[in-house]
C-alpha positions as CSV (number, residue, x, y, z in Angstrom):
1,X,-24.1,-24.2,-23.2
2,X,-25.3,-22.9,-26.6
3,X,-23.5,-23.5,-29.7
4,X,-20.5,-22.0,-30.6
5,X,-20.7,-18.8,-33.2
6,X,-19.4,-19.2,-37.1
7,X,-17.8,-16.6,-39.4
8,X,-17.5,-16.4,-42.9
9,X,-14.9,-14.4,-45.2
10,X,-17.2,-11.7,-45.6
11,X,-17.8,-10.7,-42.1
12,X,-15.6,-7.8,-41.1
13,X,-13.2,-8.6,-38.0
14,X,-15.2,-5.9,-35.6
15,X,-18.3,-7.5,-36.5
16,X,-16.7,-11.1,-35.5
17,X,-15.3,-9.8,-32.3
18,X,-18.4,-8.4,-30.8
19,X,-20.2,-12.0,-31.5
20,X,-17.9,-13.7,-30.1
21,X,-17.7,-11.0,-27.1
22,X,-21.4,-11.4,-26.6
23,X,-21.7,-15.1,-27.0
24,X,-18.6,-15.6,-24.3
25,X,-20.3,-13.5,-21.8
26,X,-23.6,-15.5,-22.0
27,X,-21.7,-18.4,-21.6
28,X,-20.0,-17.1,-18.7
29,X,-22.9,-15.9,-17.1
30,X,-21.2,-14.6,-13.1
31,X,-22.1,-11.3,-14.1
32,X,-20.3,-10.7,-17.1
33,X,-21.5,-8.5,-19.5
34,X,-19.7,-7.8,-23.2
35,X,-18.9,-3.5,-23.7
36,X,-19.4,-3.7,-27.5
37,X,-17.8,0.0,-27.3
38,X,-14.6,-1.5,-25.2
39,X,-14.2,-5.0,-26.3
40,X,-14.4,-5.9,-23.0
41,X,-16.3,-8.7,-21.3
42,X,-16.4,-6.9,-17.6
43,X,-18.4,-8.3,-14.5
44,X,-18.9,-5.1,-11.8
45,X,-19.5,-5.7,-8.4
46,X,-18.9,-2.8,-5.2
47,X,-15.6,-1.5,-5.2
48,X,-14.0,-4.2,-8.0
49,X,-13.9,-4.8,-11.6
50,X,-12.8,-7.6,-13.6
51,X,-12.5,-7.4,-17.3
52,X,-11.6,-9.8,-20.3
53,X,-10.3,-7.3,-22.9
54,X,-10.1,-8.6,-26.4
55,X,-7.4,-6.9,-28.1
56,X,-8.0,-7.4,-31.6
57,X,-4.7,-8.3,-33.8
58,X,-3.6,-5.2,-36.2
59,X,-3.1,-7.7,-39.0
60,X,-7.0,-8.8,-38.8
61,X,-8.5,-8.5,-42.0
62,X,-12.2,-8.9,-43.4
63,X,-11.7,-12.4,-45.7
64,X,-8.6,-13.4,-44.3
65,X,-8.6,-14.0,-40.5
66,X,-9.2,-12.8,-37.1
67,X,-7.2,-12.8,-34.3
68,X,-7.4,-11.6,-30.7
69,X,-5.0,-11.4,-27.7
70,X,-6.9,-11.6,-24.3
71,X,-6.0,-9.6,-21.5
72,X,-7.3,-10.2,-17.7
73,X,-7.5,-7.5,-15.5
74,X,-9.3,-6.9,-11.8
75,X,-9.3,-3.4,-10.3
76,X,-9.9,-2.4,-6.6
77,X,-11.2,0.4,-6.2
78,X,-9.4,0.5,-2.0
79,X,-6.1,-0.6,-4.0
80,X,-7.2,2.9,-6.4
81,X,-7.8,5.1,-3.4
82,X,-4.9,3.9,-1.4
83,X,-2.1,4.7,-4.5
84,X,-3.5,8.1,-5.2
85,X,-2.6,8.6,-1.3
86,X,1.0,7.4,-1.5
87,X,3.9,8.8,-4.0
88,X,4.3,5.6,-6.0
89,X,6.1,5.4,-9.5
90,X,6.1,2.6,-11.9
91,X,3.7,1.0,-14.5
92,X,1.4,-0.4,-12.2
93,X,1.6,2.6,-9.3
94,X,-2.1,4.1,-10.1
95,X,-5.4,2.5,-11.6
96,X,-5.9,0.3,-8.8
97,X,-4.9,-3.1,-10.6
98,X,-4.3,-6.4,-8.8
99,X,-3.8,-8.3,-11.5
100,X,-3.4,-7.4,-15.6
101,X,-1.9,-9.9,-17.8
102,X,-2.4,-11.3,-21.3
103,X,-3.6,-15.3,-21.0
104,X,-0.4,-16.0,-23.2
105,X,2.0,-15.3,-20.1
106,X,-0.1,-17.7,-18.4
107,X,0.0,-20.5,-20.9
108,X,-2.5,-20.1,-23.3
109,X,-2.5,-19.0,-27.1
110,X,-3.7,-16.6,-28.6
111,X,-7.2,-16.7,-30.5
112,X,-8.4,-17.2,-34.0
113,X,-11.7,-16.2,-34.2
114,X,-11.9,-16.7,-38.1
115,X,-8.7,-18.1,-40.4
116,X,-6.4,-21.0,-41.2
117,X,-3.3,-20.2,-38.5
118,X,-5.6,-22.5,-36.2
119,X,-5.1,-25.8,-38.0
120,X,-1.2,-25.1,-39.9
121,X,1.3,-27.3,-38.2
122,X,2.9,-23.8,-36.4
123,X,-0.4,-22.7,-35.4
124,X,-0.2,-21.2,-32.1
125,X,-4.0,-20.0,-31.7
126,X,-7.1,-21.4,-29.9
127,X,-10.3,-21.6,-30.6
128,X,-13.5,-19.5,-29.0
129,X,-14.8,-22.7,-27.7
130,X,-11.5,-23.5,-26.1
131,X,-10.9,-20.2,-24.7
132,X,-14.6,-20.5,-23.6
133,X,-13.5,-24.0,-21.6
134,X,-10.2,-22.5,-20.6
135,X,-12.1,-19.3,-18.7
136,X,-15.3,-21.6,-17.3
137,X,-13.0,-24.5,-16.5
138,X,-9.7,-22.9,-14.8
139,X,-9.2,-19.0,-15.1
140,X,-12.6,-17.8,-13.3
141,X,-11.6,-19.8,-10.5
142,X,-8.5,-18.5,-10.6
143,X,-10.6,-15.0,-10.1
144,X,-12.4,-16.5,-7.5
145,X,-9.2,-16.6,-5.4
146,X,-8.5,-13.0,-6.3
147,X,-11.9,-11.5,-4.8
148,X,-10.8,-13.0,-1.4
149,X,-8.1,-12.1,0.6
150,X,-4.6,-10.9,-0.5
151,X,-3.3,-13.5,2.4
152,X,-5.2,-16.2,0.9
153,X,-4.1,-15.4,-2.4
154,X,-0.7,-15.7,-2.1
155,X,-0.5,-18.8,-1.2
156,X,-3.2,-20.2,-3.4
157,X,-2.7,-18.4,-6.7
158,X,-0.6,-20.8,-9.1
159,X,2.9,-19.2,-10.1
160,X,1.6,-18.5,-13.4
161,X,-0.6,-15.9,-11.9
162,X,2.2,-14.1,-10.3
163,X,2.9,-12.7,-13.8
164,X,4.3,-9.1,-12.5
165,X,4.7,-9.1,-8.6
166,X,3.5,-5.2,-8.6
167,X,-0.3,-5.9,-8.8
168,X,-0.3,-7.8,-6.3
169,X,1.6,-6.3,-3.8
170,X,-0.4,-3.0,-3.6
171,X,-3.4,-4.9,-3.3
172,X,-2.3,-6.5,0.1
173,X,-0.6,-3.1,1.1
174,X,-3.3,-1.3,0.5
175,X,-5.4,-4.2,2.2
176,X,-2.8,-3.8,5.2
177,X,-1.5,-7.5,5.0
178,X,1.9,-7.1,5.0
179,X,3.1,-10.4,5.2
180,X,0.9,-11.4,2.0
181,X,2.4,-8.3,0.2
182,X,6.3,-9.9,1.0
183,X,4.9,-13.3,0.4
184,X,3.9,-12.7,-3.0
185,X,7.5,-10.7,-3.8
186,X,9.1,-13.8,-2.4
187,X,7.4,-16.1,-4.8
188,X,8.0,-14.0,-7.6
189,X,11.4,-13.7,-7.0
190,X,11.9,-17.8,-6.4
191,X,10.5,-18.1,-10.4
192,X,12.7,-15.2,-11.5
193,X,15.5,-14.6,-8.6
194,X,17.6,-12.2,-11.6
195,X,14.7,-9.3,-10.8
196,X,15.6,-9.2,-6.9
197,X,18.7,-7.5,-8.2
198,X,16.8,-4.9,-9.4
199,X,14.4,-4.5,-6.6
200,X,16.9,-4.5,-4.1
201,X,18.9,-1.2,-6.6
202,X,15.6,0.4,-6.2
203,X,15.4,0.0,-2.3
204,X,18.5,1.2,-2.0
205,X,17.8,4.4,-4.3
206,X,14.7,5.6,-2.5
207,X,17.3,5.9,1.0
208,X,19.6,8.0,-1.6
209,X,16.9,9.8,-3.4
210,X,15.0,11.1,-0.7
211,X,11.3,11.7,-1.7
212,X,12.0,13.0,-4.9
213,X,10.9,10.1,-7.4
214,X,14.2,10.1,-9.8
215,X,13.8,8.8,-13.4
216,X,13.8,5.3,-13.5
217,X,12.8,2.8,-16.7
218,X,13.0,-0.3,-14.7
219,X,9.7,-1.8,-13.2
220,X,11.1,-3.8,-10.7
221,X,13.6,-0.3,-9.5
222,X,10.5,1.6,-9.7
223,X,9.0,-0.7,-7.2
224,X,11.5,-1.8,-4.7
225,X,11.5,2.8,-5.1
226,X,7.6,3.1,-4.2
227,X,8.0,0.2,-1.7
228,X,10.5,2.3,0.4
229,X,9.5,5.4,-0.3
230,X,5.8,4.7,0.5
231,X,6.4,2.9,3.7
232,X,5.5,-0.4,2.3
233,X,8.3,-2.0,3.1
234,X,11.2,-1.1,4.8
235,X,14.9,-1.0,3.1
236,X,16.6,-3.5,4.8
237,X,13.6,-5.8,5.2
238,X,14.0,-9.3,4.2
239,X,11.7,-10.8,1.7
């Protein structure tokens, strides 16, 4: 491992980001290569793509600090195919995601590249060399999990990785493990069993809606719609 990259108050926060982007990647090494264009740190391989995408804070400034949120994402590109195919609605209904979450809904802080939040009493931020250990030492094997089966997956991935059951439910849909796809609704639902009630309105809505996709502002109605309404799943089938 090399040593860990140092800012100053004069270097501007894009300059400090794309270090920091280029210095993770060679320490990830699995393919990874840092998109100065994108932010992204994004490891290709046939048919899927994973990407670290450093968001960098609005309230960055050159002199005073840089922060970055971290988002995780892994497209499929048979997850991609198989939604364009199928009338789907929702946030996660095209794109070909099976998993896109910031690393705060899994636990860990947000980073501070360059500033004094780090080290206040209320400092909620890590460091690059802790988000460096947090990626090499727990989240790409996490990701390991994820480029193997969707029946695998849902019983290995940790509860924090079920961040937003939609992801991963295409992916074993489209995949044709049905079981895996209710598996990972079920487990969702046993950490937040409040959101079945909205699944369930949106099952119900696709046998009154017909195939018409109606409005609908609610992710987990637009899914228990597209579940029905695709075939997915069945209206009265239990989860």
């Amino acid at each position: 491992m090399s040593r860990v990259p140092e800012f100053s108050a004069t270097d501007q926060p894009g300059e400090i980001v794309a270090a920091a982007g280029e210095w993770l990647a060679s320490e990830l090494g699995d393919g990874f290569k840092y998109l100065r264009s994108k932010r992204e740190l994004t490891r290709k391989t046939t048919g899927r793509v994973e990407t670290f995408v450093l968001q960098t804070s609005t309230w960055s400034r050159t002199g005073q600090g840089t922060w970055v949120t971290v988002r995780i994402t892994v497209r499929d590109d048979r997850v991609r195919k198989w939604q364009a195919e199928h009338l789907l609605v929702g946030m996660y209904s095209t794109e070909g995601f099976i998993f896109n979450s910031l690393i705060t809904n899994m636990g860990l802080p947000d980073l501070e590249l360059f500033g004094p939040l780090r080290e206040g009493p209320e400092g909620h931020f890590i460091s690059l060399k802790e988000l460096r250990d947090a990626v090499l030492g727990e989240i790409l094997a996490k990701l390991k999990i994820l480029r193997g089966t969707p029946t695998v997956a849902a019983e290995q991935l940790p509860d924090s990785w079920i961040v937003f059951p939609e992801p991963p439910f295409w992916w074993a849909t489209a995949y044709g493990e049905r079981a895996a796809a209710t598996r990972f609704l079920s487990r969702y639902f046993e950490l937040k069993p409040g959101a079945r009630i909205h699944f369930e309105s949106g099952r119900r809505l696709a046998l009154e809606s017909g195939s018409e996709p109606p409005s609908i502002n609610n992710m987990l109605v637009a899914l228990g719609w597209s579940a029905v309404s695709s075939g997915a799943l069945g209206a009265d089938e239990p989860i």
